[in-house]
PDB file of N, CA, C and O in Angstrom, chain B, residues numbered from 101:
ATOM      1  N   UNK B 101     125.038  97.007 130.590  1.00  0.00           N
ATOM      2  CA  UNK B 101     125.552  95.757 130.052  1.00  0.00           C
ATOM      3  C   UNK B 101     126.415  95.994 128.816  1.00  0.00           C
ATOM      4  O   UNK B 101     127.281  95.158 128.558  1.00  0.00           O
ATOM      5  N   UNK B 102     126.263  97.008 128.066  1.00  0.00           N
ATOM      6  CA  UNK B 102     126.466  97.204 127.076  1.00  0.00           C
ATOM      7  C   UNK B 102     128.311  97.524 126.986  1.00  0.00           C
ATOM      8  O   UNK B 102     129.208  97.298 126.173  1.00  0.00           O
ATOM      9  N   UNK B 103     128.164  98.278 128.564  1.00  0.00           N
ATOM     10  CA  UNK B 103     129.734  99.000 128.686  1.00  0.00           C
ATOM     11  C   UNK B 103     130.647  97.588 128.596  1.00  0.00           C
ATOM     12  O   UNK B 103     131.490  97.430 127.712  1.00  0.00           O
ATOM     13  N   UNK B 104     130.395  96.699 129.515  1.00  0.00           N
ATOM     14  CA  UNK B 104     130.864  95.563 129.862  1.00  0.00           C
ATOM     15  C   UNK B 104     131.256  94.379 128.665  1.00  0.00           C
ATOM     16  O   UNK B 104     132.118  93.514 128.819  1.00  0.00           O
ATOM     17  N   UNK B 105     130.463  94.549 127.521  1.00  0.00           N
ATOM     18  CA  UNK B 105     130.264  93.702 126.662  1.00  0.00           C
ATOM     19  C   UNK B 105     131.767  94.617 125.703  1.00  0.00           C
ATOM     20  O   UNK B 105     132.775  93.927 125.546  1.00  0.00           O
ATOM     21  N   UNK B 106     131.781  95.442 125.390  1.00  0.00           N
ATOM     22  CA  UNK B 106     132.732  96.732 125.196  1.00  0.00           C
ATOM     23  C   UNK B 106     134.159  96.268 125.423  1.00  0.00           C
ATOM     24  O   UNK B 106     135.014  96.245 124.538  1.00  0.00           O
ATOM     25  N   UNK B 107     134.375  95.838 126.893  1.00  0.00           N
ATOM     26  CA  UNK B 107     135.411  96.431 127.350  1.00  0.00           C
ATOM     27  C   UNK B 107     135.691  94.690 127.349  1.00  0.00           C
ATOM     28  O   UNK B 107     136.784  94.342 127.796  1.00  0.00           O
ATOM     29  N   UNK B 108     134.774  93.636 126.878  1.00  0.00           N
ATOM     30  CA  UNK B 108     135.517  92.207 127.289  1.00  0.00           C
ATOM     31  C   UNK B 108     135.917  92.366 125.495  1.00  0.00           C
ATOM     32  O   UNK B 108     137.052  92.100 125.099  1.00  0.00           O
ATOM     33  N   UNK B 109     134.903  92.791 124.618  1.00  0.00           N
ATOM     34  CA  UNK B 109     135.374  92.716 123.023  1.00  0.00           C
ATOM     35  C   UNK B 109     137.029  93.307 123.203  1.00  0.00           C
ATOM     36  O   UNK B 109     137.968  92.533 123.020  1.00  0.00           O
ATOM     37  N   UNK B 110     137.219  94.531 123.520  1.00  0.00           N
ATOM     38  CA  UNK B 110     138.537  95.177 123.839  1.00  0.00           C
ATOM     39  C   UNK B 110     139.888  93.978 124.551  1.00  0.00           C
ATOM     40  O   UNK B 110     140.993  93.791 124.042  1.00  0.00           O
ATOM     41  N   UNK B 111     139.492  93.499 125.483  1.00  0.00           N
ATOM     42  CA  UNK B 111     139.902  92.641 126.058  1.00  0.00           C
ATOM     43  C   UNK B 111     140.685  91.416 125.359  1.00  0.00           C
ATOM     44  O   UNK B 111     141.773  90.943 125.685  1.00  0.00           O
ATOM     45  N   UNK B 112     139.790  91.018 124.260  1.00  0.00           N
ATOM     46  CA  UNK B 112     140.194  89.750 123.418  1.00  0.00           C
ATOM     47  C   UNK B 112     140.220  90.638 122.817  1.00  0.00           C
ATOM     48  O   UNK B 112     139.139  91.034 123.252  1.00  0.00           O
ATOM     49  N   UNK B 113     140.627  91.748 121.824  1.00  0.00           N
ATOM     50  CA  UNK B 113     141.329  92.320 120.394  1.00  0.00           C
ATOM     51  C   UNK B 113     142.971  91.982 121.215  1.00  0.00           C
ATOM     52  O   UNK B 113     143.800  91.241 120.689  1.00  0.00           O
ATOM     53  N   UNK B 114     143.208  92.700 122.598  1.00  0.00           N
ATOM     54  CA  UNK B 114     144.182  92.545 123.441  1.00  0.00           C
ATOM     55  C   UNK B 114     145.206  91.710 123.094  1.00  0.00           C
ATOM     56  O   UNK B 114     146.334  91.681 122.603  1.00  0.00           O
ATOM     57  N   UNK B 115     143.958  90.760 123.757  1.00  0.00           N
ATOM     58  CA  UNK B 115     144.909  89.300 123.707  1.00  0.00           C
ATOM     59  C   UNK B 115     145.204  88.833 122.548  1.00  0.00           C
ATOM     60  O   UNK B 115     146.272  88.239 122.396  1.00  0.00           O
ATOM     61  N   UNK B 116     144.322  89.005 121.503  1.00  0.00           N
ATOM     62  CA  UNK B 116     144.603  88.330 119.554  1.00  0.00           C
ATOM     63  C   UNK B 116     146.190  89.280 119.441  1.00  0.00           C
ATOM     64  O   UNK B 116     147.043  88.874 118.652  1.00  0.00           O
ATOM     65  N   UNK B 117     146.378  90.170 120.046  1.00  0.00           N
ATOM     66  CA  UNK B 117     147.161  91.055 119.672  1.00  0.00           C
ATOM     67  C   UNK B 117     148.561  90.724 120.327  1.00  0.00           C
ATOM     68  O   UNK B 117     149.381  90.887 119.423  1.00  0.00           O
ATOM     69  N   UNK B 118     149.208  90.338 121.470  1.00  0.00           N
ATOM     70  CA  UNK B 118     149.556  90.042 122.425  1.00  0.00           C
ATOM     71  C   UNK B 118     150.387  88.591 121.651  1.00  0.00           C
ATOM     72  O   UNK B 118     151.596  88.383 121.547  1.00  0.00           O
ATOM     73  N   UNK B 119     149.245  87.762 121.198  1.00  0.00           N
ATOM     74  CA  UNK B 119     149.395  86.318 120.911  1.00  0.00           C
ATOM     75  C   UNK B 119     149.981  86.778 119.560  1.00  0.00           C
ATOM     76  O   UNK B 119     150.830  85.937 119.268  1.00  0.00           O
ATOM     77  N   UNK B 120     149.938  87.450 118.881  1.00  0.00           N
ATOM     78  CA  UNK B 120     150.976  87.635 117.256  1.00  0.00           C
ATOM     79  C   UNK B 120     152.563  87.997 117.792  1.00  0.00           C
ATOM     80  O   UNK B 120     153.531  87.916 117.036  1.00  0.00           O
ATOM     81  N   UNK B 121     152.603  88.166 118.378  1.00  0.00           N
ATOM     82  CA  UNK B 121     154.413  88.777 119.001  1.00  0.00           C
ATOM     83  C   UNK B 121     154.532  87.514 119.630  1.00  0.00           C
ATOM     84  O   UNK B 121     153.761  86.822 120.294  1.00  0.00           O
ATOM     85  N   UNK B 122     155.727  87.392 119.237  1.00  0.00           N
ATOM     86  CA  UNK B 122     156.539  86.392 119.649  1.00  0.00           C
ATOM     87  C   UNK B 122     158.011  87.057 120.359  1.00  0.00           C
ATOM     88  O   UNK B 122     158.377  88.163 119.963  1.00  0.00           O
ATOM     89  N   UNK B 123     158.974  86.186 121.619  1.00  0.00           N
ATOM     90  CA  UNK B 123     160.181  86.443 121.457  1.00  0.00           C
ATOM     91  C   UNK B 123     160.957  85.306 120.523  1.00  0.00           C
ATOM     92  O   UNK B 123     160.683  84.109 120.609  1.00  0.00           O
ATOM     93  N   UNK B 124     161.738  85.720 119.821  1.00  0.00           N
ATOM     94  CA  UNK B 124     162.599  84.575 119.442  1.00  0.00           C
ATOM     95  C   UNK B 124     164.441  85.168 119.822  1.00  0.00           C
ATOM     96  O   UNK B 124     164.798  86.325 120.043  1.00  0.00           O
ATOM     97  N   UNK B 125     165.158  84.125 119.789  1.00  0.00           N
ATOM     98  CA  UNK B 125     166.624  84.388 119.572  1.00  0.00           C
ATOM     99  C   UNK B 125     167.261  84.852 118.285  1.00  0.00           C
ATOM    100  O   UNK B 125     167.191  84.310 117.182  1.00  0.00           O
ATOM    101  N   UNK B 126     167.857  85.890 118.610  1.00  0.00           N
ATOM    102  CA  UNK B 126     167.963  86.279 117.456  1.00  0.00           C
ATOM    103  C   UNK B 126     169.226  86.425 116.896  1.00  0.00           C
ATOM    104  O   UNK B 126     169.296  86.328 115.671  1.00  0.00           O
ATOM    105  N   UNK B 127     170.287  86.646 117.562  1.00  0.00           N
ATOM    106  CA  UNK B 127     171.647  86.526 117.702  1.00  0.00           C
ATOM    107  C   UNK B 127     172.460  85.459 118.955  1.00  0.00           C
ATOM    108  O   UNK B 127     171.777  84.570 119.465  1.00  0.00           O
ATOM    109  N   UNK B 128     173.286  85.557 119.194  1.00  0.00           N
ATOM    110  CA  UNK B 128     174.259  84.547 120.726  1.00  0.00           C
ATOM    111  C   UNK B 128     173.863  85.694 121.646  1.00  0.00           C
ATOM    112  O   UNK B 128     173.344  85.370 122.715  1.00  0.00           O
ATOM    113  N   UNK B 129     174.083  87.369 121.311  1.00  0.00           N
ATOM    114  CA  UNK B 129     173.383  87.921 122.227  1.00  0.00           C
ATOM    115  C   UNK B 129     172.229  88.694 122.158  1.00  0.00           C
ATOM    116  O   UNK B 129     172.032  89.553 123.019  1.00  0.00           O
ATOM    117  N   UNK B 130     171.587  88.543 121.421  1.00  0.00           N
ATOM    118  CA  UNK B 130     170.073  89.352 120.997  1.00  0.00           C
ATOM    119  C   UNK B 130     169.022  88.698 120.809  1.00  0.00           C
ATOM    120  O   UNK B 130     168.904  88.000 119.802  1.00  0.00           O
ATOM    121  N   UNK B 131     167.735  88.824 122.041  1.00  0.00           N
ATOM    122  CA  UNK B 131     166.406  88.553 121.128  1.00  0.00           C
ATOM    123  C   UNK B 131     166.020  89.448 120.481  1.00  0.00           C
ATOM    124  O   UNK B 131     166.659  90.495 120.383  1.00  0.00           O
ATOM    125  N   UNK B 132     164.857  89.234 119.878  1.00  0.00           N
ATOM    126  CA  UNK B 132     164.046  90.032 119.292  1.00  0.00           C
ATOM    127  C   UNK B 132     162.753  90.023 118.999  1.00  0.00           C
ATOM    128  O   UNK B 132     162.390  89.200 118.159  1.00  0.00           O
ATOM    129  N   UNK B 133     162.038  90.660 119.430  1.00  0.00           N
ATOM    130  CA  UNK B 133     160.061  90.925 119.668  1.00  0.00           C
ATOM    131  C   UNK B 133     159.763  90.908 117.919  1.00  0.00           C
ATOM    132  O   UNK B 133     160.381  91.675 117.180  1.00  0.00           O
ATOM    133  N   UNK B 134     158.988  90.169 117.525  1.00  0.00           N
ATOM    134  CA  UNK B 134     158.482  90.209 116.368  1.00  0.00           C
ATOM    135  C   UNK B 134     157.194  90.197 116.380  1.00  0.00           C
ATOM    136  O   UNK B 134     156.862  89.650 117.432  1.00  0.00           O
ATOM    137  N   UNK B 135     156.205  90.528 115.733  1.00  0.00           N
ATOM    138  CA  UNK B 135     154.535  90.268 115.142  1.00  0.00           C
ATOM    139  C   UNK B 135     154.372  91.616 115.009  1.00  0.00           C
ATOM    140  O   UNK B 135     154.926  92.495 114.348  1.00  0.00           O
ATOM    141  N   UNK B 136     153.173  91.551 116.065  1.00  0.00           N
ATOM    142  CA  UNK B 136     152.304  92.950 115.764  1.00  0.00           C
ATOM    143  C   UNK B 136     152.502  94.062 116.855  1.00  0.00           C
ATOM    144  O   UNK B 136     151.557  94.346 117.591  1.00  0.00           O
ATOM    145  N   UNK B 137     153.847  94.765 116.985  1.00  0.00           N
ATOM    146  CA  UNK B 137     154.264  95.432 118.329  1.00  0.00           C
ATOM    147  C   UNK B 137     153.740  96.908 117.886  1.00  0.00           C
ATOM    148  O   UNK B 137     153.788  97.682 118.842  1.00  0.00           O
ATOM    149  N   UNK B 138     153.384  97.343 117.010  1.00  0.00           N
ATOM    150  CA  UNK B 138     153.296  98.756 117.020  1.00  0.00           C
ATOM    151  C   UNK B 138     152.078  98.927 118.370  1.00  0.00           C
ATOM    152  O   UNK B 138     152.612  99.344 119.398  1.00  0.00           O
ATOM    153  N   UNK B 139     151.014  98.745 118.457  1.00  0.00           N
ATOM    154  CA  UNK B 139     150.737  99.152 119.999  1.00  0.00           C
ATOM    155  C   UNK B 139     150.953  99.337 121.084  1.00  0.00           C
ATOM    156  O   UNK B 139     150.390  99.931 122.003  1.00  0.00           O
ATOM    157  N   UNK B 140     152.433  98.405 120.869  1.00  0.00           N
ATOM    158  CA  UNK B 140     153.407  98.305 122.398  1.00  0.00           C
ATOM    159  C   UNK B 140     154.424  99.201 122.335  1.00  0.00           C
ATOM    160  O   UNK B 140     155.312  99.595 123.091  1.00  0.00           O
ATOM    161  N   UNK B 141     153.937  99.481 120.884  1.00  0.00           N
ATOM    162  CA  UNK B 141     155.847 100.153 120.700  1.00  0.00           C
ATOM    163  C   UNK B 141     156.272 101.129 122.404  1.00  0.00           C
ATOM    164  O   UNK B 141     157.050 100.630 123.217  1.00  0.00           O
ATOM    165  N   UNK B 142     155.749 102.186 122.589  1.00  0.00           N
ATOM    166  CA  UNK B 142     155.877 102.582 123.620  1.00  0.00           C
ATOM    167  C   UNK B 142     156.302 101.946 124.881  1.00  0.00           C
ATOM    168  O   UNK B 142     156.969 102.456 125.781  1.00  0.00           O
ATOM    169  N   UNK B 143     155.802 100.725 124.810  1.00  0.00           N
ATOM    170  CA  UNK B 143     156.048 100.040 126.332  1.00  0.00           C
ATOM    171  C   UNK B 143     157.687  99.348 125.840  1.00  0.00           C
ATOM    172  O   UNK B 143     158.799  99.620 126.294  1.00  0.00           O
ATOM    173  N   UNK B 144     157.269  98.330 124.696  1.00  0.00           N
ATOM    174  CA  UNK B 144     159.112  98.219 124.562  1.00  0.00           C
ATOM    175  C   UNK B 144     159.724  99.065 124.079  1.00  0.00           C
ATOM    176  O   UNK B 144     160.412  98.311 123.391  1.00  0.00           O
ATOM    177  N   UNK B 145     160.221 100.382 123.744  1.00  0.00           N
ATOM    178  CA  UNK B 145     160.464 101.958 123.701  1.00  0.00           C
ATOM    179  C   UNK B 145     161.320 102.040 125.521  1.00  0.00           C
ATOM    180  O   UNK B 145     162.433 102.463 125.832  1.00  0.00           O
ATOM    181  N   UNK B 146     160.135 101.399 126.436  1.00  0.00           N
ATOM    182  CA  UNK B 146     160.585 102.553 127.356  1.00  0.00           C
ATOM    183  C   UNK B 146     161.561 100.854 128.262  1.00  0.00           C
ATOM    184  O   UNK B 146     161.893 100.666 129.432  1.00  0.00           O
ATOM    185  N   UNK B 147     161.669 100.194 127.316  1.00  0.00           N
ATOM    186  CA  UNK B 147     162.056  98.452 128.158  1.00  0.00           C
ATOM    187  C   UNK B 147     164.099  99.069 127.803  1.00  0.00           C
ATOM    188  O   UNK B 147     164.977  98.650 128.558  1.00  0.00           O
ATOM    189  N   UNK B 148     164.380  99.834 126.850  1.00  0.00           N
ATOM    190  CA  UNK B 148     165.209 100.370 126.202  1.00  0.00           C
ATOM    191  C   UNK B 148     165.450  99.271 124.612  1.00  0.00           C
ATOM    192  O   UNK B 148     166.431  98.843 124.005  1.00  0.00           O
ATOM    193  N   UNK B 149     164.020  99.179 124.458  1.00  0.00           N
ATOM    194  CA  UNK B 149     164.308  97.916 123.287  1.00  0.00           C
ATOM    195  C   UNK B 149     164.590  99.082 121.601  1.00  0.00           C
ATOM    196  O   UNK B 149     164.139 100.227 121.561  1.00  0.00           O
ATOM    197  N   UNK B 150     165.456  98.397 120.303  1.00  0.00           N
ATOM    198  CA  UNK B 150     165.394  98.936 119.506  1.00  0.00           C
ATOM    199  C   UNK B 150     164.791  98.826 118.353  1.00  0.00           C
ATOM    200  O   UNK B 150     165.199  97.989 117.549  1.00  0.00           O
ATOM    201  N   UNK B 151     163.838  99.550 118.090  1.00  0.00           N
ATOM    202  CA  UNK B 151     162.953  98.846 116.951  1.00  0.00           C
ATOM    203  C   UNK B 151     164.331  99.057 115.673  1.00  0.00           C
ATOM    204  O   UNK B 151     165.243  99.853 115.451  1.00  0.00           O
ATOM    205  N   UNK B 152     163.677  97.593 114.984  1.00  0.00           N
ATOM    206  CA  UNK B 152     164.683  97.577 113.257  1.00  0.00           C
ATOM    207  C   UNK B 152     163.655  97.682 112.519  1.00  0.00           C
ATOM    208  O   UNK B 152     162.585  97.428 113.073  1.00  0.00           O
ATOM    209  N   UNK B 153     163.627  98.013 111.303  1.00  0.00           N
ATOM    210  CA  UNK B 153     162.195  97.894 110.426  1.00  0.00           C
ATOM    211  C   UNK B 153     162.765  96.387 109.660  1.00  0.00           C
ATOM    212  O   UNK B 153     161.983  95.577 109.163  1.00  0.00           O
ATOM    213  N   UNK B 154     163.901  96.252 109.675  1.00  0.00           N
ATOM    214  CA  UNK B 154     164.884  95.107 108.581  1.00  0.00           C
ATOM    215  C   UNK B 154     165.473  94.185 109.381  1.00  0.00           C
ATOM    216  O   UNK B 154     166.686  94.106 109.188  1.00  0.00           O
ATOM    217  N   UNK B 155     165.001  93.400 110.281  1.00  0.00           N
ATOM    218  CA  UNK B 155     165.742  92.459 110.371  1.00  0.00           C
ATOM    219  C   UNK B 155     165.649  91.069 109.926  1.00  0.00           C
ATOM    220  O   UNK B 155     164.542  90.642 109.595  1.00  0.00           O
ATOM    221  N   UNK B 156     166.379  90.531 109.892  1.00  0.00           N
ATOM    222  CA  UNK B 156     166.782  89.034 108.818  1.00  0.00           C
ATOM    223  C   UNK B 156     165.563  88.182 109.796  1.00  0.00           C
ATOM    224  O   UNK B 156     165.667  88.146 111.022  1.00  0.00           O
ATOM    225  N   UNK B 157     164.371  87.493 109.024  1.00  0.00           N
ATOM    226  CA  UNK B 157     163.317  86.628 109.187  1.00  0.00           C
ATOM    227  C   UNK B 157     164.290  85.150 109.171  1.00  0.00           C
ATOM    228  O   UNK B 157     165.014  84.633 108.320  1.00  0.00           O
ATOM    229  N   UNK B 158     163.847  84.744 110.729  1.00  0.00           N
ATOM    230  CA  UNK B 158     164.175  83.546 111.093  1.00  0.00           C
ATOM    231  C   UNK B 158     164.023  82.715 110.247  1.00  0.00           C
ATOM    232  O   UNK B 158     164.959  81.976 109.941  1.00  0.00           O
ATOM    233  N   UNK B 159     162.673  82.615 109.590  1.00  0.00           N
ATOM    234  CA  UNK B 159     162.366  81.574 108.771  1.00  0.00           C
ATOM    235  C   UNK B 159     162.688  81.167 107.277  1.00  0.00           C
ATOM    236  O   UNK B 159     162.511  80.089 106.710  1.00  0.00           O
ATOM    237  N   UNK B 160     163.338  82.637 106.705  1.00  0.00           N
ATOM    238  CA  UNK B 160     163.880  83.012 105.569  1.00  0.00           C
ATOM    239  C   UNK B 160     164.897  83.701 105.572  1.00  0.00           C
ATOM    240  O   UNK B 160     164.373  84.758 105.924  1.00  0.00           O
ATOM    241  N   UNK B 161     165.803  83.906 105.472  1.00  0.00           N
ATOM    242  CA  UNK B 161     167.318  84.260 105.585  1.00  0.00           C
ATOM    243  C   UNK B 161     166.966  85.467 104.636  1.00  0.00           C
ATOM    244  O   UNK B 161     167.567  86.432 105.108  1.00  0.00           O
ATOM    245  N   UNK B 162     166.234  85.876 103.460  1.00  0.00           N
ATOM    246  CA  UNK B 162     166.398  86.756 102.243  1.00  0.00           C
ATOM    247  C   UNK B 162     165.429  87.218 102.539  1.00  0.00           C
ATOM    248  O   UNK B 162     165.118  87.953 101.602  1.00  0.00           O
ATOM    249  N   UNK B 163     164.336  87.289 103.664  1.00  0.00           N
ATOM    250  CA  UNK B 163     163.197  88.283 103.740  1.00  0.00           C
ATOM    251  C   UNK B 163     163.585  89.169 104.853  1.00  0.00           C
ATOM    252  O   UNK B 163     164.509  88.631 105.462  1.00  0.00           O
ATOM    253  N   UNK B 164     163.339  90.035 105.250  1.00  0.00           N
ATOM    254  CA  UNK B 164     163.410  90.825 106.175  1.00  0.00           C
ATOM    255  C   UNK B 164     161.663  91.397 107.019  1.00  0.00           C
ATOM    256  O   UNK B 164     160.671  91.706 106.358  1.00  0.00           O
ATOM    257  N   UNK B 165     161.722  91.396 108.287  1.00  0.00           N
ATOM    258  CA  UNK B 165     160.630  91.656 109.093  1.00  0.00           C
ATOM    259  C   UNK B 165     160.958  92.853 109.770  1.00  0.00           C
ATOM    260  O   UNK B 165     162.128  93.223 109.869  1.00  0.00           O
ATOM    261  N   UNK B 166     160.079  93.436 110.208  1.00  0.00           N
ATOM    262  CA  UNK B 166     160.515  94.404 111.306  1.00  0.00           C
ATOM    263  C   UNK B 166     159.848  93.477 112.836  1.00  0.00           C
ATOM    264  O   UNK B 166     159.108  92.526 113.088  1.00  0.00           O
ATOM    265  N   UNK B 167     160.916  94.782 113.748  1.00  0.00           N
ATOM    266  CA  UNK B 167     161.019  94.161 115.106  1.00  0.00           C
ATOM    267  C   UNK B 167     162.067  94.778 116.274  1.00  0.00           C
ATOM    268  O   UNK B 167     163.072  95.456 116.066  1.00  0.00           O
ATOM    269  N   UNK B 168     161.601  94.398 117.379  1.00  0.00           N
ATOM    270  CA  UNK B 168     162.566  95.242 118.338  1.00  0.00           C
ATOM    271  C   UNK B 168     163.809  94.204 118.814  1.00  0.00           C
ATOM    272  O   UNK B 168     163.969  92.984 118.863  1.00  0.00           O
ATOM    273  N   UNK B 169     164.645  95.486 119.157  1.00  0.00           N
ATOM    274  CA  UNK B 169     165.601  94.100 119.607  1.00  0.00           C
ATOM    275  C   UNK B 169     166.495  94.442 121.036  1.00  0.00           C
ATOM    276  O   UNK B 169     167.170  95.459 121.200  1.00  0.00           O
ATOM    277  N   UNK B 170     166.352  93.518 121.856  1.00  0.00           N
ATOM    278  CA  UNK B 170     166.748  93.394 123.706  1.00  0.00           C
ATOM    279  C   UNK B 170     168.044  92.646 123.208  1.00  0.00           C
ATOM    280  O   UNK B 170     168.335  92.109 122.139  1.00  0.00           O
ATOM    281  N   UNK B 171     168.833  92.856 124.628  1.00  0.00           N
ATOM    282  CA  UNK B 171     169.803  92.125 124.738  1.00  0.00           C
ATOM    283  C   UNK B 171     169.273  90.607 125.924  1.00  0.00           C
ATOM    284  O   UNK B 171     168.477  90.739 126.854  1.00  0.00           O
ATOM    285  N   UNK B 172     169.752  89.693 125.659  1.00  0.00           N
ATOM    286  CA  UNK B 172     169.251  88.474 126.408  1.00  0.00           C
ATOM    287  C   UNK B 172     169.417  88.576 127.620  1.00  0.00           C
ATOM    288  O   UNK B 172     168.977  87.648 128.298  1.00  0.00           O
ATOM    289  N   UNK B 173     170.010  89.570 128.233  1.00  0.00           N
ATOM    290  CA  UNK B 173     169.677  89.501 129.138  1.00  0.00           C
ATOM    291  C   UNK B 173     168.428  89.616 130.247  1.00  0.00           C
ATOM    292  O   UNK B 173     168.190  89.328 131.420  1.00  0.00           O
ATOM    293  N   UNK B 174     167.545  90.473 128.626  1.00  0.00           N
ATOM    294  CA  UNK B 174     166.045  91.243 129.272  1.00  0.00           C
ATOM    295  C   UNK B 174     165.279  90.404 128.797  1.00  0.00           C
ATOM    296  O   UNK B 174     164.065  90.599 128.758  1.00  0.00           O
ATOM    297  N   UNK B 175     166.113  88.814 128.142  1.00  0.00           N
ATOM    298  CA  UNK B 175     164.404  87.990 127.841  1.00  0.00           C
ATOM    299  C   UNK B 175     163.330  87.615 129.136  1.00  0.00           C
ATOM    300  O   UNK B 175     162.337  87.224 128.523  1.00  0.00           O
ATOM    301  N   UNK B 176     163.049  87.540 130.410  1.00  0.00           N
ATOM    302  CA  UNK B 176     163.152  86.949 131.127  1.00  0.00           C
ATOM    303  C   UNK B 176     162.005  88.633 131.360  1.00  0.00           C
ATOM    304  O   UNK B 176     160.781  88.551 131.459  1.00  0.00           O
ATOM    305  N   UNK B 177     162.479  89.473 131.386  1.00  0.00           N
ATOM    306  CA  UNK B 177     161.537  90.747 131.548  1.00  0.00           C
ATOM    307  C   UNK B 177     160.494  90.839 130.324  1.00  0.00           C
ATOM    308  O   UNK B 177     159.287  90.687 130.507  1.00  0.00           O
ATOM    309  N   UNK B 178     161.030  91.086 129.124  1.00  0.00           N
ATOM    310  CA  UNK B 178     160.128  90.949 127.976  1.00  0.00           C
ATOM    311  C   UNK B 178     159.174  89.785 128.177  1.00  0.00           C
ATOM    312  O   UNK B 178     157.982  90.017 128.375  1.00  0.00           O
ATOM    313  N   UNK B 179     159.556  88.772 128.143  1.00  0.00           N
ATOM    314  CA  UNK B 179     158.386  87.847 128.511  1.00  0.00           C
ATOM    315  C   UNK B 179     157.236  87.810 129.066  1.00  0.00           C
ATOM    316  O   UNK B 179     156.211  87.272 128.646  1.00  0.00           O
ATOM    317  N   UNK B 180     157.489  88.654 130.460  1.00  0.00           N
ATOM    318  CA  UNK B 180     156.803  89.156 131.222  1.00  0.00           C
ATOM    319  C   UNK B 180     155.623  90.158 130.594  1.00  0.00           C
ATOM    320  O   UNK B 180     154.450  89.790 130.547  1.00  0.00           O
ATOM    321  N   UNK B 181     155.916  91.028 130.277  1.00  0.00           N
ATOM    322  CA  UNK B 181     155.387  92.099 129.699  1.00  0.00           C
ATOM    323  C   UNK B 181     154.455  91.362 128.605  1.00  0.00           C
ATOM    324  O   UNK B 181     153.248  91.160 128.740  1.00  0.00           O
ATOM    325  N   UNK B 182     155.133  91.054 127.659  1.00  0.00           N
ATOM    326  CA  UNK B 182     154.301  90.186 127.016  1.00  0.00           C
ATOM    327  C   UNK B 182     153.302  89.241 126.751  1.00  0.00           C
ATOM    328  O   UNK B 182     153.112  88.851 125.599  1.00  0.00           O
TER     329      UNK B 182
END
């Protein structure tokens, strides 16, 4: 029981994790993956996404976030994945 109890805790860290990344628009032609991607990095790595450590925060023009960045054409895949 114990394994099981394990692997559902794992399960929801997952998903808490999953649910902090967002896509947003980020340019006319760029989204960009924001939150908590370093666990994914690899998976969007191999999507051909580019991580920025600096890009301009939607919500603040003068802060900068890090984040990967697709061309719009791959929102529709990223999503997916996500």
């Amino acid at each position: 029981m114990e394994g099981k109890t394990n692997k559902l805790i794992f399960i929801i860290f997952l998903r808490n994790i999953i649910n902090t990344m967002q896509v947003i628009d980020y340019t006319e032609k760029a989204i960009a993956v924001i939150g908590e991607t370093k666990n994914f990095k690899d998976t969007l790595g191999s999507l051909k996404g580019k991580f920025n450590p600096s890009l301009r925060d939607p919500n603040n023009k003068e802060n900068k976030i890090a984040g990967w960045i697709f061309p719009k054409t791959k929102k529709e895949e990223i999503e997916k994945v996500i």
